[in-house]
N, C-alpha and C positions, 0 to 999 in steps of 0.2 A: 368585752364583747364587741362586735362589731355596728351594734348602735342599727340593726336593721328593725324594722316594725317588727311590733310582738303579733306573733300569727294566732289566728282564732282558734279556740276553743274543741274540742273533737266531738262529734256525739257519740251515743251511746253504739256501740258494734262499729269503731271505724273502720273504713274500708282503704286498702294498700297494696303494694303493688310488691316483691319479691326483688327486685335490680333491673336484671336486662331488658331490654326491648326489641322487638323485632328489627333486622336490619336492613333492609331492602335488597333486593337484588342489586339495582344500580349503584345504591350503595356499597354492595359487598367487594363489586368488581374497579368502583374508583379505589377503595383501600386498598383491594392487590397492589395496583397500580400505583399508588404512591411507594409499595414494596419490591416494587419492580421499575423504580425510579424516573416515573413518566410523572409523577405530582410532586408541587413542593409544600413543604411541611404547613406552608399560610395557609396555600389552599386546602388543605384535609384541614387543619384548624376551622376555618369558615364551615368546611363540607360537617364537620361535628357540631359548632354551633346551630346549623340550621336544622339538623336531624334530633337537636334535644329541643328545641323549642315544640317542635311538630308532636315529639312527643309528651310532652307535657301539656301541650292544646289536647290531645286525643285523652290525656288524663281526667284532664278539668272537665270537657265536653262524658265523659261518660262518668263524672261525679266521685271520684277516687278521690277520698278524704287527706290523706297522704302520699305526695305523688315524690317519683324520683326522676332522675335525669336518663334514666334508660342504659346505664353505664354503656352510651354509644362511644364515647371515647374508649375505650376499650376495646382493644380484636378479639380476646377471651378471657379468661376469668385469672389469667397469671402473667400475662407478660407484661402488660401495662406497669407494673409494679416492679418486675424484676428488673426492665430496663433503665428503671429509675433509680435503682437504690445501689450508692454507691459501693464498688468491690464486686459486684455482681458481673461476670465476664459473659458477652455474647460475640462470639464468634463471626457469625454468618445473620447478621441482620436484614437479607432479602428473603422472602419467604415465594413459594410459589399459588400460597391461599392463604390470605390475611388471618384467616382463621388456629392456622397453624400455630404450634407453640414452638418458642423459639428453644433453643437447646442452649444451657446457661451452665456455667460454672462458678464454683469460688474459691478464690486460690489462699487466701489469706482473710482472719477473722473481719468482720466489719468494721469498719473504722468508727468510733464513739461520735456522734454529733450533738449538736446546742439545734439545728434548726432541721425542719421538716423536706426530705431531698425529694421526696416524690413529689409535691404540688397538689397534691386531695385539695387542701384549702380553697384553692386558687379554681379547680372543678366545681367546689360546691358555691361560690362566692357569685359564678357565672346561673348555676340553677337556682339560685336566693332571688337574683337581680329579674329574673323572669317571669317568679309566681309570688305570689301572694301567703298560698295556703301552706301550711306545713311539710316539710319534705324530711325525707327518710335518705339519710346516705350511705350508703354500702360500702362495705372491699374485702378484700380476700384475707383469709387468718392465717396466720405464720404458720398452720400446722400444716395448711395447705400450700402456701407457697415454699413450703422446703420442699415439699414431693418433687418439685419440677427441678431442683437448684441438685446439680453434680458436688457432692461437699468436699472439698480437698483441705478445709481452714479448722474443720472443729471434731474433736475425737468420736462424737457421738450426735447424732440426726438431734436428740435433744435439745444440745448446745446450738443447733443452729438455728430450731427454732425458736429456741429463748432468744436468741441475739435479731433473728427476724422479728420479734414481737416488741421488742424496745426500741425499734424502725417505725413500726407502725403507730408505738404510741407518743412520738414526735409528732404523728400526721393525725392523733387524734386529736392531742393538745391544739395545733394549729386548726383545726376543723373547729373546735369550742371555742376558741377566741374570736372565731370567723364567725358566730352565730350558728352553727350547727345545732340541734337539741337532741336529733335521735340518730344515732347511730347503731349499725349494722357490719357485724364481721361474719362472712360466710365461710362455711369449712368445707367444700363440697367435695374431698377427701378421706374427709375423719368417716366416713360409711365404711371404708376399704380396711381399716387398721383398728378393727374395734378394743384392739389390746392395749392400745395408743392413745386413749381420750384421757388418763388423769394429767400425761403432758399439754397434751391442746388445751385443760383446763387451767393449765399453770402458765401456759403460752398467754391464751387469753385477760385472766388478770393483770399480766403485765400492760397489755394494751390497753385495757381501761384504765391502770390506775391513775389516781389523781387527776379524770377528767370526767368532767361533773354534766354527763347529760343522760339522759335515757339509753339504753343499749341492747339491742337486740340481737341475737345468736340465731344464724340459719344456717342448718345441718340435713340433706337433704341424700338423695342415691344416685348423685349427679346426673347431667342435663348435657350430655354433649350430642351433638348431633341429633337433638330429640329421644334419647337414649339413655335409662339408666345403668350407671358401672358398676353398680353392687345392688342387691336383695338385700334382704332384712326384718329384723325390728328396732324401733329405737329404744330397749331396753337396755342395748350396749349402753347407751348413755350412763346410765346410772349404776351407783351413785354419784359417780366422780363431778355430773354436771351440775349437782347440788350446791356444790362450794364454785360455779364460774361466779364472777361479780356481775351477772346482766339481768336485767329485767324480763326477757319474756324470750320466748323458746320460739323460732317459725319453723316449723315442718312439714313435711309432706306427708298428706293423707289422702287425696281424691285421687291419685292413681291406684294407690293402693289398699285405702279403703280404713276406716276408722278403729279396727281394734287396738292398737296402739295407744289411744288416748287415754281408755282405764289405766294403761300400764302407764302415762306420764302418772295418769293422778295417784297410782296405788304408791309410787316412790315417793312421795312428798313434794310434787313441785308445785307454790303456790305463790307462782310467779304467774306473768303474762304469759297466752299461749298467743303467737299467728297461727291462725286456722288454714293450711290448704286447703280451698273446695274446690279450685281448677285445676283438674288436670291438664298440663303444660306440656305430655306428651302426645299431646291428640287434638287433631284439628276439631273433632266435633265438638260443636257449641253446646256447655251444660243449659238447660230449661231453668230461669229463675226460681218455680218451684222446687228445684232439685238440690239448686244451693240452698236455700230455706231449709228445706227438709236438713240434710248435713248442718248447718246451723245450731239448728233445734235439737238435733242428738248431741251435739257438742256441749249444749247448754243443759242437758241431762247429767254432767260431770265437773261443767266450769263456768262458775257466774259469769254475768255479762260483761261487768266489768273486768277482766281478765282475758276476753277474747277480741282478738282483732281477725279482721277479713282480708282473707287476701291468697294469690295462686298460689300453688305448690312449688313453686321454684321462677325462676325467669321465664319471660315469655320471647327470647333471644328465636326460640326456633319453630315461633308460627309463623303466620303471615300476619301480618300489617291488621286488612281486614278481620282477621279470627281474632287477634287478639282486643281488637277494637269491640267486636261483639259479646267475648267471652268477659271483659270488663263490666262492660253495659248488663250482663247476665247477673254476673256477681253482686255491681250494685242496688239492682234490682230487689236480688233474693234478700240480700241485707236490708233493703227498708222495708218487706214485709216483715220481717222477724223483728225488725225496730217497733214496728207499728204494734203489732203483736205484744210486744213488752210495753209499749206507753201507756195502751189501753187496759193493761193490765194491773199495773203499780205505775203512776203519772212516777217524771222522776222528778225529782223536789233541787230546787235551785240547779244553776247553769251547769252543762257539760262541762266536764275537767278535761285536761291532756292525758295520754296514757302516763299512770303514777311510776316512780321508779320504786320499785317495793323492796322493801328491805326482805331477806332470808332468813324467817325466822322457824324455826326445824318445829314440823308438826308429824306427830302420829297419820298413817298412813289412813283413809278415809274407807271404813268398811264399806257403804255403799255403793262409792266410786270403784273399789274395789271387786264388787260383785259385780256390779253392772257391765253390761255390755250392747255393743254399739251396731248394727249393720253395717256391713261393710259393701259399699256399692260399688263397682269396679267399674273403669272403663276398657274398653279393646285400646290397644296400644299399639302402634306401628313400630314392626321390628325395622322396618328399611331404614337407610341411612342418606 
């Protein structure tokens, strides 16, 4: 391990943040810009350091238990990765909106490595050095970054995400040596392909194996442009996501509203849940009392221990301010419902960290079963 200070303890309902952070407009326009060859690569370096510190202040300042580095080094949720991993062919590396995804190919299988070629480590080692509190590190899942990868190297979209996932799990190994504890692989694809998830489950344990930290899976109806790509339920999951090796499930519920959650608990999942209560597709700010409420139904189906807080997906596509306030909302709602439960049942000796729980196959829970949840919706902006 990398010998940094062991970070404090979590309380009971921690509260967390999804990856992305909002990017400023000045921001958005110097990243073109290094895309259109007027920046050099030091100065977007600096210009990322200084956009993750800011955002990790806005973290600490509105009380986020587990904060992240706001994947600002990143244009979007796939090229960061592709351009780094070797055999990966990108053509046309100027983009006209930093935002854009670049168009990639691969001409021949991945070449096997001993070391870590994307540099996650080397990301997370800069946001360790910065806070204190415990941090959640994100990236994208091989189920999802083959969507974007033109395959000319492997007979079957399978094969390539299996060979994409023992890429990543070089970069996890490297992240747990660095002091990493909780990791996060996001699938924000696997919505589109629900016939497709026993491979993203077989993807996925390749990327965890043999690296020994907390892990958390977020599977959401993607977030682009403020915009979901597919509808749903997340029933498609199951049962295939019984057998991933991760600890707790993050998903999106506050846009779309909580019935879903009987049906996590009716399949047997008795793992970690991250709880969306922010909807991330809407600039209006939720009322503390209304995360509370969402809370407390949630807590109708999943002990406390077992729930974490935190938005429905990235918060890449508000503003700065909304998302600063929608945090501040969320950790609000979360200590009254803390408060709520202490006066309730005190809790006996110090907060734990979230546990890594083993998969141990239970009968589905009748009551969880019968039960059912209001489902509070918000208005959702179609614009783009």
């Amino acid at each position: 391990m990398s010998g940094l200070p062991a970070r404090p303890p979590l309380p009971t309902l921690p509260t967390t943040v999804v990856g992305s952070y909002p990017v400023p407009e000045w921001m958005e326009r110097l990243k073109t810009d290094y895309y259109r060859g007027r920046m050099s690569q030091a100065q977007v370096d600096d210009l990322h350091e200084m956009a993750i510190k800011a955002a990790l202040r806005d973290q600490e300042l509105a009380g986020i238990d587990i904060v992240s580095d706001g994947e600002l080094r990143r244009d979007n949720d796939i090229d960061y990765f592709l351009a780094r991993m070797p055999g990966v062919e990108i053509a046309e590396t100027a983009k006209d909106y930093y935002f854009d995804y670049y168009r990639a190919r691969l001409p021949a299988p991945l070449a096997p490595s001993r070391d870590a070629p994307i540099g996650l480590a080397d990301d997370f080692a800069f946001t360790a050095s910065q806070c204190a509190g415990p941090i959640k590190f994100s990236f994208t899942g091989p189920f999802s970054l083959a969507q974007r990868v033109h395959n000319e190297a492997y007979p079957d979209q399978r094969e390539l995400v299996l060979a994409m996932a023992r890429v990543l799990n070089l970069e996890a190994r490297a992240l747990a040596d660095r002091g990493a504890q909780l990791l996060q692989i996001d699938e924000p694809f696997l919505a589109g392909y629900p016939d497709q998830v026993t491979t993203a489950v077989e993807a996925i344990n390749l990327v965890t194996e043999g690296v020994d930290v907390g892990w958390a899976l977020h599977v959401c109806y993607g977030n682009r442009y403020a915009r979901p790509l597919w509808e749903g339920h997340y029933d498609f999951l199951f049962p295939a996501v019984l057998d991933a090796h991760v600890d707790q499930l993050v998903l999106e519920f506050a846009r779309k509203g909580y019935q879903d959650l009987p049906v996590v608990a009716k399949f047997g999942w008795d793992r970690g849940i991250g709880l969306g209560v922010i909807d991330v597709k809407s600039s209006e700010v939720e009322r503390p009392e209304l995360i509370a409420a969402r809370i407390r139904s949630a807590l109708e189906l999943v002990p406390a221990d077992r729930l974490t807080i935190n938005p429905d997906c990235g918060l890449r596509n508000v503003s700065g301010a909304v998302a600063r306030a929608k945090l501040a909302a969320m950790v609000l709602g979360t200590r009254t419902v803390r408060a709520e439960l202490a006066a309730r049942e005190p809790v006996a000796g110090p907060p734990q960290p979230i546990p890594k729980t083993p998969k141990t196959p239970n009968p589905p829970d009748t009551a969880a079963e019968a039960a059912t949840t209001p489902a509070d919706r918000n208005t959702v902006s179609q614009g783009v």
